[in-house]
C-alpha positions in Angstrom: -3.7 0.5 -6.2 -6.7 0.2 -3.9 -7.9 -3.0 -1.8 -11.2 -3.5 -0.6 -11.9 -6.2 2.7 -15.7 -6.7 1.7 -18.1 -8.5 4.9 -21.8 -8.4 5.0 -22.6 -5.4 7.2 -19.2 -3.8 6.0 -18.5 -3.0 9.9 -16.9 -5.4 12.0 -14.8 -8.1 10.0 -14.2 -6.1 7.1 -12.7 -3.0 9.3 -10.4 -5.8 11.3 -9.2 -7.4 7.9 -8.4 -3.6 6.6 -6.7 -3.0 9.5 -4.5 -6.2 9.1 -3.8 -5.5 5.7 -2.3 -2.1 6.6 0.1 -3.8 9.6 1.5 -6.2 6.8 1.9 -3.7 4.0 3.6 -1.8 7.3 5.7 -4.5 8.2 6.7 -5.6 4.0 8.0 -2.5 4.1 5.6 -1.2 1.4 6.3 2.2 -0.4 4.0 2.1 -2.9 1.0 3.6 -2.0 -2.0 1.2 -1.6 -5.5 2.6 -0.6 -7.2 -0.3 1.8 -10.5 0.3 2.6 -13.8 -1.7 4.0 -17.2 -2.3 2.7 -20.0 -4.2 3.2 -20.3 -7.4 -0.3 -24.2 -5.7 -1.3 -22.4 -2.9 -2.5 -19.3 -3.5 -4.0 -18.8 -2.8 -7.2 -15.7 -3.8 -9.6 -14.7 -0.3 -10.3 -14.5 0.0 -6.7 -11.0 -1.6 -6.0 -8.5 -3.7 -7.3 -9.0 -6.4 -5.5 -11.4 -7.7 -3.0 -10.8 -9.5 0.2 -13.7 -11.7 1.6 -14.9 -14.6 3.5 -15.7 -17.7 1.7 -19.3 -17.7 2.9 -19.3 -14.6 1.1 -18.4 -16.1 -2.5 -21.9 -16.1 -3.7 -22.4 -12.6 -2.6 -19.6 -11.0 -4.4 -20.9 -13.0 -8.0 -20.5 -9.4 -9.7 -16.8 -8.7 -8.7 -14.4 -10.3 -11.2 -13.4 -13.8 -10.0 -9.4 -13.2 -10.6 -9.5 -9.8 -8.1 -11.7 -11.6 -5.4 -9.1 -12.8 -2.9 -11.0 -15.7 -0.4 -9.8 -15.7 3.0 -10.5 -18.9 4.3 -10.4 -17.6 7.8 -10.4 -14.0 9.0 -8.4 -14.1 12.0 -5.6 -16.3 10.3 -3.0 -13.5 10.1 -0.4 -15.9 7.8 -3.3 -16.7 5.1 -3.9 -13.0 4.7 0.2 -12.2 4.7 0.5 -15.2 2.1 -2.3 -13.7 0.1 -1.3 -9.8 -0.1 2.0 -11.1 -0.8 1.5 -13.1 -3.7 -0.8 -9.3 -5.0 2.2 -7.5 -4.5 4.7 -9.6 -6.9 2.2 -10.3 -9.5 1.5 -6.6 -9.2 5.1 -6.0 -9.4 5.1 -4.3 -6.2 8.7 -4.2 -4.1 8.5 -5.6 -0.8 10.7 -7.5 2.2 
């Protein structure tokens, strides 16, 4: 399984979110492996990940990724959202975690 944190440059916010997403799959005890990896929305491409973590500003941007594998952070920096979010992934996705 592979997520994507997607910003507009594909530097700065997107690195920080890919980097919380690792500490949370860290700390849920994670053992399956999950690929996390940044990129900036212009280039994103569905076949690219399975799902995509962005900015609601971003929405518009990320029209060609599928709507039910674009995950909307509504703040970046918010690290229960994102905990909440990659949780909720993992059991749909079948995933064990603590």
């Amino acid at each position: 399984m592979k997520f994507e944190a997607l910003c507009q440059s594909g530097l700065g916010s997107s690195f920080m979110v890919q980097m919380n997403i690792n500490n949370i799959l860290k700390q849920e005890n994670v053992k399956e492996n999950i690929e996390v990896s940044h990129s900036d929305v212009g280039s994103a491409t569905p076949d690219q990940a399975d799902y995509f973590f962005i900015d609601p500003t971003l929405k518009t941007a990320a029209g060609s990724l599928p709507d039910d594998r674009v995950i909307v952070l509504n703040s970046l920096v918010d690290a229960n959202e994102l905990k909440e979010k990659v949780n909720a992934i993992l059991d749909k996705e079948g995933i064990s975690h603590d």
